[in-house]
Biotite code that builds the C-alpha atoms (Angstrom):
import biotite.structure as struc

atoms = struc.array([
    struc.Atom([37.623, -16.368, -10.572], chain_id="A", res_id=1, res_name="UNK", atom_name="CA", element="C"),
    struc.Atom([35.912, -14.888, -7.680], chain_id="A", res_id=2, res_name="UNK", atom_name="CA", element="C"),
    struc.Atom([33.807, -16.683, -5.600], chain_id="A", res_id=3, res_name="UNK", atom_name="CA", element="C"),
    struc.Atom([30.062, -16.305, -5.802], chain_id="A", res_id=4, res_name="UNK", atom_name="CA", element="C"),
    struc.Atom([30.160, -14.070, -2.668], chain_id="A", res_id=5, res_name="UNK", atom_name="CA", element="C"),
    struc.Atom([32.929, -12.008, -3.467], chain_id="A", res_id=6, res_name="UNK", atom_name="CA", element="C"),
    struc.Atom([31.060, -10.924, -6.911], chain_id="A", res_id=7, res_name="UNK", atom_name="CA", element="C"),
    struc.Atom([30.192, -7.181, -6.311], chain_id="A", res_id=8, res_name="UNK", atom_name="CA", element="C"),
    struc.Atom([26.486, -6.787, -6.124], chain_id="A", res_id=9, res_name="UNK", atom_name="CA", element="C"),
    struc.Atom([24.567, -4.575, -8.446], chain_id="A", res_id=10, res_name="UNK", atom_name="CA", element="C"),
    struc.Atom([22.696, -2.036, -7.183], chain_id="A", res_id=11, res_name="UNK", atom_name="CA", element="C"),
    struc.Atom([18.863, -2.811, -5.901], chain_id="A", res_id=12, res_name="UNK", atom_name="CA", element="C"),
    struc.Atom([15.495, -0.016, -6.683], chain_id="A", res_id=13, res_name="UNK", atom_name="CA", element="C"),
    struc.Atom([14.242, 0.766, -3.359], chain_id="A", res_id=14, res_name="UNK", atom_name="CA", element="C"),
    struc.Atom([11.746, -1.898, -2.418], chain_id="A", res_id=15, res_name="UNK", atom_name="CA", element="C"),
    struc.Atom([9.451, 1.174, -0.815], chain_id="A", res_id=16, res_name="UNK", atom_name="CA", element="C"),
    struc.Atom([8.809, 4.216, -0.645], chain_id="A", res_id=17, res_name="UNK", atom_name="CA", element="C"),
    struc.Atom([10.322, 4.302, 2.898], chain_id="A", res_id=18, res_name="UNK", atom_name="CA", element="C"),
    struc.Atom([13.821, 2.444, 1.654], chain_id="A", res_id=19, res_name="UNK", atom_name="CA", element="C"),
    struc.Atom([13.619, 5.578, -0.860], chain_id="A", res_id=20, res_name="UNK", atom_name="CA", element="C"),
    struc.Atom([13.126, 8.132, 1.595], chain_id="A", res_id=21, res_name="UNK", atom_name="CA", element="C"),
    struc.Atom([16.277, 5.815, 3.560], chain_id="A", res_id=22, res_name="UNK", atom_name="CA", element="C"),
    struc.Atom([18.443, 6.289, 0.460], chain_id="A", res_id=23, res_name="UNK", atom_name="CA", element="C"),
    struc.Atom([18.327, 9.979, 0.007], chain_id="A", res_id=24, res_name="UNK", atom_name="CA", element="C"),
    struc.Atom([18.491, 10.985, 3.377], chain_id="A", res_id=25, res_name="UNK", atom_name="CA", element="C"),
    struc.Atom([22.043, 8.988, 3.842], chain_id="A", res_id=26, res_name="UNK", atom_name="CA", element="C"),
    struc.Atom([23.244, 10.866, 0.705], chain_id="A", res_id=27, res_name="UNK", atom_name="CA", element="C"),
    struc.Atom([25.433, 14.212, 2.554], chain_id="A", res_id=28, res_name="UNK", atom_name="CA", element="C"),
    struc.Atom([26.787, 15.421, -0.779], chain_id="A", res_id=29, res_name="UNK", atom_name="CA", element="C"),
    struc.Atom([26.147, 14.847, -4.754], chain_id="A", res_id=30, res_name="UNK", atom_name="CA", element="C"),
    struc.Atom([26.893, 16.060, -7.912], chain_id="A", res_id=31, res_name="UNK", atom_name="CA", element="C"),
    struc.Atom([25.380, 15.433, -11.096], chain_id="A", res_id=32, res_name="UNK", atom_name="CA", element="C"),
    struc.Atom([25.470, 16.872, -15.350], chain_id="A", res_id=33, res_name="UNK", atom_name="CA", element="C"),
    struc.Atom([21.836, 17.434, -16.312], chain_id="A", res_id=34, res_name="UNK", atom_name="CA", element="C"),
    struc.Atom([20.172, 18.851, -19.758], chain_id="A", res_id=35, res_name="UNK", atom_name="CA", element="C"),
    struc.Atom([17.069, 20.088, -19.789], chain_id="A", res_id=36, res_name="UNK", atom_name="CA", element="C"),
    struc.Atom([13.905, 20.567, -22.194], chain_id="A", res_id=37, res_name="UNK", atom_name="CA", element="C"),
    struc.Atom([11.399, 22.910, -21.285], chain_id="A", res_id=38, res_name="UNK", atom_name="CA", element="C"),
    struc.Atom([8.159, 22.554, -23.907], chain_id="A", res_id=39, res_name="UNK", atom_name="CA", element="C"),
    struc.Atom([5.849, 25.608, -23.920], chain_id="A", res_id=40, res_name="UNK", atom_name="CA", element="C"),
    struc.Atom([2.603, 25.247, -26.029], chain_id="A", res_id=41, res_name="UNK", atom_name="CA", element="C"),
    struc.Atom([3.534, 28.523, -27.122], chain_id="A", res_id=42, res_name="UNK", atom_name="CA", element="C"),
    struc.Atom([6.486, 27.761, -28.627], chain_id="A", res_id=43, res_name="UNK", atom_name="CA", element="C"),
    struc.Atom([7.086, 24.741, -31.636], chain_id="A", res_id=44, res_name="UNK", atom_name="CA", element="C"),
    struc.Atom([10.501, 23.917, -30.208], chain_id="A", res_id=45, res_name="UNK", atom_name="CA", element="C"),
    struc.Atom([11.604, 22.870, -26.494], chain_id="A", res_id=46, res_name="UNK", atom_name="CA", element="C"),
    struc.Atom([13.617, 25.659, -24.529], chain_id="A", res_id=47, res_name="UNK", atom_name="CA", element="C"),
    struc.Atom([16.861, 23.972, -23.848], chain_id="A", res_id=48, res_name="UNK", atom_name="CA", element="C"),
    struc.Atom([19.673, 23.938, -21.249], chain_id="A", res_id=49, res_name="UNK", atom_name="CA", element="C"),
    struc.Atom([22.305, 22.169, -19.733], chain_id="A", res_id=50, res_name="UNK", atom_name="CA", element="C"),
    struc.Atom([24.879, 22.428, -16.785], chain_id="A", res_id=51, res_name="UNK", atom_name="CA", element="C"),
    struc.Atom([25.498, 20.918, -13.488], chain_id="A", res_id=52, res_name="UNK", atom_name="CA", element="C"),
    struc.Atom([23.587, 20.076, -10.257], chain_id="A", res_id=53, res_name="UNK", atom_name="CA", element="C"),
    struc.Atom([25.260, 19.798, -6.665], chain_id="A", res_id=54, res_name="UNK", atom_name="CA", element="C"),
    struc.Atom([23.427, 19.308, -3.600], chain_id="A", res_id=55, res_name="UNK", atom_name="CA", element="C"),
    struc.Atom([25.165, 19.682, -0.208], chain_id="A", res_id=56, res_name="UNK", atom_name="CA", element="C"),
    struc.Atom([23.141, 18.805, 3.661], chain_id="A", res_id=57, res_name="UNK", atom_name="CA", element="C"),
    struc.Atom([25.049, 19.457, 7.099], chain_id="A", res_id=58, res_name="UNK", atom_name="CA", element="C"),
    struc.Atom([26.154, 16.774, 9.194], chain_id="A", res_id=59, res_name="UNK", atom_name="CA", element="C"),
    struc.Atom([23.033, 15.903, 10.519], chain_id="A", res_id=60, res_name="UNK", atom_name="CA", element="C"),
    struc.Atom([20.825, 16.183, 7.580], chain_id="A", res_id=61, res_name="UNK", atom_name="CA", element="C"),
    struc.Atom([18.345, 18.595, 8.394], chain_id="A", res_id=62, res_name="UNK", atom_name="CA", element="C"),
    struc.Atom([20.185, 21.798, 6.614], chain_id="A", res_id=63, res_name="UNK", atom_name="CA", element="C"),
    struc.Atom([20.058, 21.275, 2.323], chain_id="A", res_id=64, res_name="UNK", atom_name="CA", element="C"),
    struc.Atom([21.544, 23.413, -0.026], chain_id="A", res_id=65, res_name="UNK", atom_name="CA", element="C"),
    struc.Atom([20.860, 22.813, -3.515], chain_id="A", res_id=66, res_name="UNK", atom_name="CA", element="C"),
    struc.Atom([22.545, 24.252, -6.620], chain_id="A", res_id=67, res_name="UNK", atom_name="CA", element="C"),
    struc.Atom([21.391, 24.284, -10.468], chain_id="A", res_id=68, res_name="UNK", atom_name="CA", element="C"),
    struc.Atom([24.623, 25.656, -12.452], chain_id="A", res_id=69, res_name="UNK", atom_name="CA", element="C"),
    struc.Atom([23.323, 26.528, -15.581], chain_id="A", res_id=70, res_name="UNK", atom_name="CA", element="C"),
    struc.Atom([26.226, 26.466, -18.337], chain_id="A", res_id=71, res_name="UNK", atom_name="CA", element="C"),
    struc.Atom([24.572, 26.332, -21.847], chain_id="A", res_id=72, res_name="UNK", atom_name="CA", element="C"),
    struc.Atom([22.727, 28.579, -23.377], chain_id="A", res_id=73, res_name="UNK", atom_name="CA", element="C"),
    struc.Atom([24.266, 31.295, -21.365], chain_id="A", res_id=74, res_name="UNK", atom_name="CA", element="C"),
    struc.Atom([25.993, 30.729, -18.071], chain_id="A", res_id=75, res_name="UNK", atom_name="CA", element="C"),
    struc.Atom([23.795, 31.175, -14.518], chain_id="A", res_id=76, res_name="UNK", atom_name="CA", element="C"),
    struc.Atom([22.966, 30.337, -11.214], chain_id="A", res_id=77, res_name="UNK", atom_name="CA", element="C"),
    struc.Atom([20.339, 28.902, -9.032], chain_id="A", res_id=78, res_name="UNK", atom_name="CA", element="C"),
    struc.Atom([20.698, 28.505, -5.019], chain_id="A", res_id=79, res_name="UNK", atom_name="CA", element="C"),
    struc.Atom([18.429, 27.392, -3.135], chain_id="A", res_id=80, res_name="UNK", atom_name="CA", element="C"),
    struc.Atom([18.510, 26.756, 1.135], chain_id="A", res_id=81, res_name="UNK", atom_name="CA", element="C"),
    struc.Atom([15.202, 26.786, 3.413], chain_id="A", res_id=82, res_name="UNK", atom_name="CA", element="C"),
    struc.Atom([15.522, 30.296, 3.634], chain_id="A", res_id=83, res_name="UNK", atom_name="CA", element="C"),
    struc.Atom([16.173, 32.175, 0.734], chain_id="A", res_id=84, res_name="UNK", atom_name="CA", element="C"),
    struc.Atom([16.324, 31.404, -3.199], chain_id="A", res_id=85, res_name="UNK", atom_name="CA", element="C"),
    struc.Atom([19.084, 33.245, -4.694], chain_id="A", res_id=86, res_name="UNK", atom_name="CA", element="C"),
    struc.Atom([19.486, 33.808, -8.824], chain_id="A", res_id=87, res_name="UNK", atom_name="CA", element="C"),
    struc.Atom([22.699, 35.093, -10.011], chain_id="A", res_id=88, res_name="UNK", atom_name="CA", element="C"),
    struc.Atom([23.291, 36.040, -13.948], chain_id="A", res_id=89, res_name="UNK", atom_name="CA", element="C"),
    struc.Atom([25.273, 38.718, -15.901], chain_id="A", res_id=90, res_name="UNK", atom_name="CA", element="C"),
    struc.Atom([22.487, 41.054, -15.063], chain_id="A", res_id=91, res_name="UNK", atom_name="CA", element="C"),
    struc.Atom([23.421, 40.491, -11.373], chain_id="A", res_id=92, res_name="UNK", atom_name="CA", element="C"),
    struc.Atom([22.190, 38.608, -8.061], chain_id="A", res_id=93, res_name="UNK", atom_name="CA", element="C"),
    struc.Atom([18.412, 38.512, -7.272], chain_id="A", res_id=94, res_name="UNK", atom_name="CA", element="C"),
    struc.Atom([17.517, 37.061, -3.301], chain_id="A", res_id=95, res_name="UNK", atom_name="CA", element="C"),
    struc.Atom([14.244, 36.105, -2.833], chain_id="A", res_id=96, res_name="UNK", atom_name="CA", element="C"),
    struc.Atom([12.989, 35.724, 0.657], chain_id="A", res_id=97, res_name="UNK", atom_name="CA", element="C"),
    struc.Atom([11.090, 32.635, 1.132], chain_id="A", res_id=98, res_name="UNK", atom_name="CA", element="C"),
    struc.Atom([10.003, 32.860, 4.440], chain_id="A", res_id=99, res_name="UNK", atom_name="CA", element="C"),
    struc.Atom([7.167, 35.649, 2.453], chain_id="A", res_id=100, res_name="UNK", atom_name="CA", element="C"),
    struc.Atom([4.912, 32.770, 1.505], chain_id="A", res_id=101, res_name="UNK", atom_name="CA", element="C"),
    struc.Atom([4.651, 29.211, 2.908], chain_id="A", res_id=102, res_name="UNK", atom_name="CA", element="C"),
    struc.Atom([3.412, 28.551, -1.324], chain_id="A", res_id=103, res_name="UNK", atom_name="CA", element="C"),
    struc.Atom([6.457, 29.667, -2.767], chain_id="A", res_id=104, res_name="UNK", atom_name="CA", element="C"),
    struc.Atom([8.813, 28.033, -0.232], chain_id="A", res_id=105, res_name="UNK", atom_name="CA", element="C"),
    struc.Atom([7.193, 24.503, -0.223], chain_id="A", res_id=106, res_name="UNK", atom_name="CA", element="C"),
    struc.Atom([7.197, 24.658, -4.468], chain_id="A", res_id=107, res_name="UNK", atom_name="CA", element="C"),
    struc.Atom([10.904, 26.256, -4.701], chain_id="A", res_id=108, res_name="UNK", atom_name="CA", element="C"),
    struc.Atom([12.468, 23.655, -2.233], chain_id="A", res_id=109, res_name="UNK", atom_name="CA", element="C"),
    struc.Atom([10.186, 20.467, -2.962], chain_id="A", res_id=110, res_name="UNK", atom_name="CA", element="C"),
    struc.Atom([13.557, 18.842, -5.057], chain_id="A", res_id=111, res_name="UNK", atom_name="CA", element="C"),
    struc.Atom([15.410, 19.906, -1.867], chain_id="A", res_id=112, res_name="UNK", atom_name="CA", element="C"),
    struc.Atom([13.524, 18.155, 0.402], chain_id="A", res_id=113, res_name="UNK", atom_name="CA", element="C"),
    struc.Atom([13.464, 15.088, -2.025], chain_id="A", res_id=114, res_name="UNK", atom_name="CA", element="C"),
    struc.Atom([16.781, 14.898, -1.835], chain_id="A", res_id=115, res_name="UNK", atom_name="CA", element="C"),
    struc.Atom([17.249, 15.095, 2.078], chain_id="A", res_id=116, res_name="UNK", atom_name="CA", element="C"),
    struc.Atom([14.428, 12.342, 2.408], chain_id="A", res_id=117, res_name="UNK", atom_name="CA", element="C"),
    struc.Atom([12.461, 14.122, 4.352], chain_id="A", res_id=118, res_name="UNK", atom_name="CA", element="C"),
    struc.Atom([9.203, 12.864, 3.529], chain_id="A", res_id=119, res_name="UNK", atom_name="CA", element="C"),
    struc.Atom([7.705, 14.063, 6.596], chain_id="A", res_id=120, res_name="UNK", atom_name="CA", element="C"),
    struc.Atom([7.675, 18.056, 5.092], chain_id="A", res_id=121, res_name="UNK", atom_name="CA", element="C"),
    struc.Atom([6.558, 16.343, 1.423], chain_id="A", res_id=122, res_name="UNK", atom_name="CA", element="C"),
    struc.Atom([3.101, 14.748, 2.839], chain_id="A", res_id=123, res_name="UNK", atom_name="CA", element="C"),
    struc.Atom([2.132, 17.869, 4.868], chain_id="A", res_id=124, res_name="UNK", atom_name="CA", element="C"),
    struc.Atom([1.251, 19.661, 0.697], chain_id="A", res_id=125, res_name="UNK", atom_name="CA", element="C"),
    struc.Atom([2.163, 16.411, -1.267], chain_id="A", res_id=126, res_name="UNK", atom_name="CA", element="C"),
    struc.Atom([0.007, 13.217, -1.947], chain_id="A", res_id=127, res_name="UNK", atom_name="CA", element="C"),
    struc.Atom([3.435, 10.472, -2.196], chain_id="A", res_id=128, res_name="UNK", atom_name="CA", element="C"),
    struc.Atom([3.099, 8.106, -4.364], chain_id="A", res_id=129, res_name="UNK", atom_name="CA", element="C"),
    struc.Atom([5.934, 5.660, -5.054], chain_id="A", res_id=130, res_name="UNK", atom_name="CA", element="C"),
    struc.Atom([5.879, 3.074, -7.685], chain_id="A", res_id=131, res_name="UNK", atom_name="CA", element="C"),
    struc.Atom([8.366, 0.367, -9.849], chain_id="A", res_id=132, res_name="UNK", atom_name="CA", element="C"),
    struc.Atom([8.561, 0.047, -13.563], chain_id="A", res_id=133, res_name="UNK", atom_name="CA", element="C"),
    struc.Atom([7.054, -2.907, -14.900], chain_id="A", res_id=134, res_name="UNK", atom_name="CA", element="C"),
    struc.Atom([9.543, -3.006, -17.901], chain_id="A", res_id=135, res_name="UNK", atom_name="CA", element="C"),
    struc.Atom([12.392, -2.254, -15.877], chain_id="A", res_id=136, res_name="UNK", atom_name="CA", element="C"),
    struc.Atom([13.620, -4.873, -13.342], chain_id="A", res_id=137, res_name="UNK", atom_name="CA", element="C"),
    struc.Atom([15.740, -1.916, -11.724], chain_id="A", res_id=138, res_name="UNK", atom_name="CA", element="C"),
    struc.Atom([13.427, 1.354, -12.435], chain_id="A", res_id=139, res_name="UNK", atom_name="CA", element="C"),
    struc.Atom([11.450, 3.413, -9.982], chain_id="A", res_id=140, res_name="UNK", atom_name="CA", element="C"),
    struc.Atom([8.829, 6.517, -10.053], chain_id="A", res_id=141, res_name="UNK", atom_name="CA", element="C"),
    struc.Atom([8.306, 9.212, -7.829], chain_id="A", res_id=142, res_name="UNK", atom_name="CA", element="C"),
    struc.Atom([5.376, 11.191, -8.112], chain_id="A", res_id=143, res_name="UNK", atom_name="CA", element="C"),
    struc.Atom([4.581, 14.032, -5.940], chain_id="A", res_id=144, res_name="UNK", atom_name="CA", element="C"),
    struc.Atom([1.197, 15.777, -6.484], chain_id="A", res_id=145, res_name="UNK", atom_name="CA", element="C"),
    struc.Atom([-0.230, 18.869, -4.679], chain_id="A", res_id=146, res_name="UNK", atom_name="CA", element="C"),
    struc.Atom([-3.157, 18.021, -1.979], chain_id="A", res_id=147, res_name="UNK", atom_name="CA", element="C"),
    struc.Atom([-5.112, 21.530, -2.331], chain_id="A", res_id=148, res_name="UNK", atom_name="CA", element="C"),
    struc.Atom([-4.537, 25.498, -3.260], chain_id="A", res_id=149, res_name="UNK", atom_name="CA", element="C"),
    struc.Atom([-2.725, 27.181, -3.750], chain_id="A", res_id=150, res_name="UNK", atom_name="CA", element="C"),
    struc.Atom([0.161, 24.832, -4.475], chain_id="A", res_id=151, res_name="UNK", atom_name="CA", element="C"),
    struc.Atom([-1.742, 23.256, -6.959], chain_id="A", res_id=152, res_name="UNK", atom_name="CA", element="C"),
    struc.Atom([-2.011, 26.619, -9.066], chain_id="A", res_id=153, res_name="UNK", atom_name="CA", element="C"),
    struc.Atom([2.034, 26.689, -9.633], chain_id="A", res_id=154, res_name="UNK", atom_name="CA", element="C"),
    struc.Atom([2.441, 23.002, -10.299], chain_id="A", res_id=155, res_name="UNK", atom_name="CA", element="C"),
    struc.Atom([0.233, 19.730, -11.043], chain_id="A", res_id=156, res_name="UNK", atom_name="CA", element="C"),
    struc.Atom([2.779, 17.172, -10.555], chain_id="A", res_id=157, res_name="UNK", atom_name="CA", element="C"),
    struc.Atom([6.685, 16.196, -10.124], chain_id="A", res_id=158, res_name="UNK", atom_name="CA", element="C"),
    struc.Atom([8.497, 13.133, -11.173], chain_id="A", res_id=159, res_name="UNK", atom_name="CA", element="C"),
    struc.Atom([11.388, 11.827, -10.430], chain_id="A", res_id=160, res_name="UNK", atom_name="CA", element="C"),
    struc.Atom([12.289, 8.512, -12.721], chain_id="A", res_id=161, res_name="UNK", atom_name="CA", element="C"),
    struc.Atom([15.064, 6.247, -11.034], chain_id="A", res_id=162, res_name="UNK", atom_name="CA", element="C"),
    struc.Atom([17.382, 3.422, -11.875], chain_id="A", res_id=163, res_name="UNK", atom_name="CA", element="C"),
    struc.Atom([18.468, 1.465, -9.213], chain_id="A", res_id=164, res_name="UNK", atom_name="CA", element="C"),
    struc.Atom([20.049, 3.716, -6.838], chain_id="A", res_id=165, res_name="UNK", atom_name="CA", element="C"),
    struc.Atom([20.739, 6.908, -8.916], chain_id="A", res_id=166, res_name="UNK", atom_name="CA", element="C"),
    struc.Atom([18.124, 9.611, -10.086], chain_id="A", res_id=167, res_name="UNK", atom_name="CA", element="C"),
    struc.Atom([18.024, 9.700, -14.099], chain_id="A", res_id=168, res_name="UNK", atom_name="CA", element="C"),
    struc.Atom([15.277, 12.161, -15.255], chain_id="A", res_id=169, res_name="UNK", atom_name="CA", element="C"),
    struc.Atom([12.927, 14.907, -13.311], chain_id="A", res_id=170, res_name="UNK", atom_name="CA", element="C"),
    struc.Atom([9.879, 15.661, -15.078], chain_id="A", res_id=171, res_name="UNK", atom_name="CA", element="C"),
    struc.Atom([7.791, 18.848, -13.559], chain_id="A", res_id=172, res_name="UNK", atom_name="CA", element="C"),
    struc.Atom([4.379, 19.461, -14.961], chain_id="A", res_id=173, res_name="UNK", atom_name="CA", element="C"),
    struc.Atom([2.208, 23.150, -14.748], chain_id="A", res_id=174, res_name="UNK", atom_name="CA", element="C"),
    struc.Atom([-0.732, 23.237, -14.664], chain_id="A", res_id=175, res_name="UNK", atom_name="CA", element="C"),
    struc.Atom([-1.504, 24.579, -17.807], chain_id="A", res_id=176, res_name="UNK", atom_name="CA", element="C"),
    struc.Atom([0.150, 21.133, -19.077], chain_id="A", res_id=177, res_name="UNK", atom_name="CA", element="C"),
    struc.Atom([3.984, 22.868, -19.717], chain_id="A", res_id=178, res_name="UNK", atom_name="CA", element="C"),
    struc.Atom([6.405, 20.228, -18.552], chain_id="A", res_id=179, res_name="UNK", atom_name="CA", element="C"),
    struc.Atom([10.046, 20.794, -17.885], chain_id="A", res_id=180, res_name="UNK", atom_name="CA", element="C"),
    struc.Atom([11.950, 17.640, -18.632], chain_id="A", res_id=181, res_name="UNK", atom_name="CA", element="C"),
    struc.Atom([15.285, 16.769, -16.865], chain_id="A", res_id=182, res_name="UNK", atom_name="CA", element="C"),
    struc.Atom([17.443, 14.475, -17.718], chain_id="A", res_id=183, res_name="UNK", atom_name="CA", element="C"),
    struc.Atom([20.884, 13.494, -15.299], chain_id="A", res_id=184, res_name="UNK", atom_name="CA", element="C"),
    struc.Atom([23.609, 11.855, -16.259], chain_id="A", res_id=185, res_name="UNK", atom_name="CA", element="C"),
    struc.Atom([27.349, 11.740, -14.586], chain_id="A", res_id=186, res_name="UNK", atom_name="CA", element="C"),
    struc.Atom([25.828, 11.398, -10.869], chain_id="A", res_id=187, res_name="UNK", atom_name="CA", element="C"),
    struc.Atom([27.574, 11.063, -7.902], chain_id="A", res_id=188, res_name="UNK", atom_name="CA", element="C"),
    struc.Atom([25.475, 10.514, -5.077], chain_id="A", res_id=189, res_name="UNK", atom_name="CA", element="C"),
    struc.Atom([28.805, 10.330, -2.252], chain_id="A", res_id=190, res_name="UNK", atom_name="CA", element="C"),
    struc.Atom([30.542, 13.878, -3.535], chain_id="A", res_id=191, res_name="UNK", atom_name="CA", element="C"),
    struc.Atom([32.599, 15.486, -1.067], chain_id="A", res_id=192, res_name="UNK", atom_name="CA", element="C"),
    struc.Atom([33.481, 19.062, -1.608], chain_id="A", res_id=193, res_name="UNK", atom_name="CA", element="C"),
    struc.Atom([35.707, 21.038, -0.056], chain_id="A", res_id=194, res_name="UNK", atom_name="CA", element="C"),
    struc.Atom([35.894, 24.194, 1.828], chain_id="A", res_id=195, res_name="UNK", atom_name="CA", element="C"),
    struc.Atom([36.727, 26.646, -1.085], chain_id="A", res_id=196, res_name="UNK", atom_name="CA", element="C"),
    struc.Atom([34.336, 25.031, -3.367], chain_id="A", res_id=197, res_name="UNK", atom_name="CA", element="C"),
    struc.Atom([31.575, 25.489, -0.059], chain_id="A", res_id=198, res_name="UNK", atom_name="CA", element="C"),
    struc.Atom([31.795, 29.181, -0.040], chain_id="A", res_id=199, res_name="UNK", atom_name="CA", element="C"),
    struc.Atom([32.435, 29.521, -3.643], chain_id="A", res_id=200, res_name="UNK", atom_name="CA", element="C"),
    struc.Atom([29.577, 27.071, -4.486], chain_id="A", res_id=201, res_name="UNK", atom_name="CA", element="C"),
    struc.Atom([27.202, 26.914, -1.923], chain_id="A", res_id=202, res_name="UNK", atom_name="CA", element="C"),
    struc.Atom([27.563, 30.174, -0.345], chain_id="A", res_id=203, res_name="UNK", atom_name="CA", element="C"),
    struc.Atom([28.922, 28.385, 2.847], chain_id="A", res_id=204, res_name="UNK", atom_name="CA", element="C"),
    struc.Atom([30.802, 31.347, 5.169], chain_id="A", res_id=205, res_name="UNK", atom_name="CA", element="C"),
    struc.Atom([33.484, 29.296, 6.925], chain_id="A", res_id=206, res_name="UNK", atom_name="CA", element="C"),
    struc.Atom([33.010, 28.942, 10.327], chain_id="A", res_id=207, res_name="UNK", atom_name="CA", element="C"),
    struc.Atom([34.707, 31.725, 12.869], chain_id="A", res_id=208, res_name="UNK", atom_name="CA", element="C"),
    struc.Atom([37.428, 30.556, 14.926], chain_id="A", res_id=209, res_name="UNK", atom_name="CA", element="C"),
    struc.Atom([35.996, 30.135, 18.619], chain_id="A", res_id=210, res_name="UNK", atom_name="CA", element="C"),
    struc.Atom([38.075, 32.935, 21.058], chain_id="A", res_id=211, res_name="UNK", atom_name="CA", element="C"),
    struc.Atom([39.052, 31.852, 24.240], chain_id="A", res_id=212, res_name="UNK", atom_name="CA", element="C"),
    struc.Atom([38.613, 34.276, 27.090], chain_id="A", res_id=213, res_name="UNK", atom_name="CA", element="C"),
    struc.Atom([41.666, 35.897, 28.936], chain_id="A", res_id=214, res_name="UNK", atom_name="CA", element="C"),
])
């Protein structure tokens, strides 16, 4: 038998919201299934979908790129990087330029930013608030609500729901009470993908061979 020592230890919830923050920003590459339920009042049944997430940061952290594959009910894909958001379908490739509006950017990369820990951007348009389940020795809650306008006209809150050390369900309420509900199974938070899968992926252009001069 092993000895009490040598038993592997289960994984620990964040005690804070600063050993969160800690967690996500060590994470470099991750990959994760997901299906999705979006409910519309206007509609008597959910919208639903279902595919894979990847999220890739450079070496230092500070670069994200994050990826929503979409494979059921029809194939697509989401990119999105600091700069641009990019939307590619069998209709073709639509690049929007997020640099345009400081609104749009903060809302389209707020799951970005989760996921590089940077909590610094998040509290500049987000009131933080992290919290543990009482019914779950293990769970965790993220909650990220808009301080002021405009951001508060395109969403009214994002959650993410936790287990331990893994992500397991992103809700995202509108403001006109909609809520997208996301739930992830399959994830790796220590993916490592290589250079073909990069460009093919993430868009990543490999880098130029450095010339020497003559």
């Amino acid at each position: 038998m092993l000895a009490a020592q040598d038993a592997p230890q289960k994984p620990q919830r964040p005690k804070d919201a600063a050993a969160l923050f800690r967690q996500f920003a060590a994470v470099r590459g991750m990959s994760a299934s997901y299906s999705e339920e979006k409910h519309l009042s206007l509609l008597a049944a959910p919208l639903t979908s279902s595919g894979k997430l990847y999220y890739m940061t450079d070496a230092d952290g500070k670069h994200g790129r994050l990826v929503r594959a979409v494979e059921k009910p029809e194939p697509s894909k989401l990119l999105v990087t600091e700069r641009e958001l990019r939307i590619a379908d069998r209709r073709g490739t639509e690049v929007i330029d997020l640099r345009q509006s400081d609104r749009v950017r903060m809302f389209v990369t707020s799951l970005m930013r989760v996921f590089q820990g940077d909590r610094a951007a998040l509290t500049r348009s987000y009131h933080v608030r992290y919290a543990h389940h009482d019914q779950n020795k293990t769970g965790w809650r993220l909650d990220l609500t808009p301080k002021q306008a405009p951001l508060d006209k395109l969403l009214k809150q994002l959650s993410l729901h936790g287990d331990a050390d893994a992500v397991t369900q992103i809700v995202l309420t509108e403001p006109s009470g909609d809520r997208t509900v996301t739930k992830i199974t399959k994830l790796n938070p220590r993916r490592r993908f290589s250079q073909k899968f990069q460009q093919g992926v993430f868009g990543v252009q490999p880098a130029k061979p450095k010339t020497t001069a003559k």
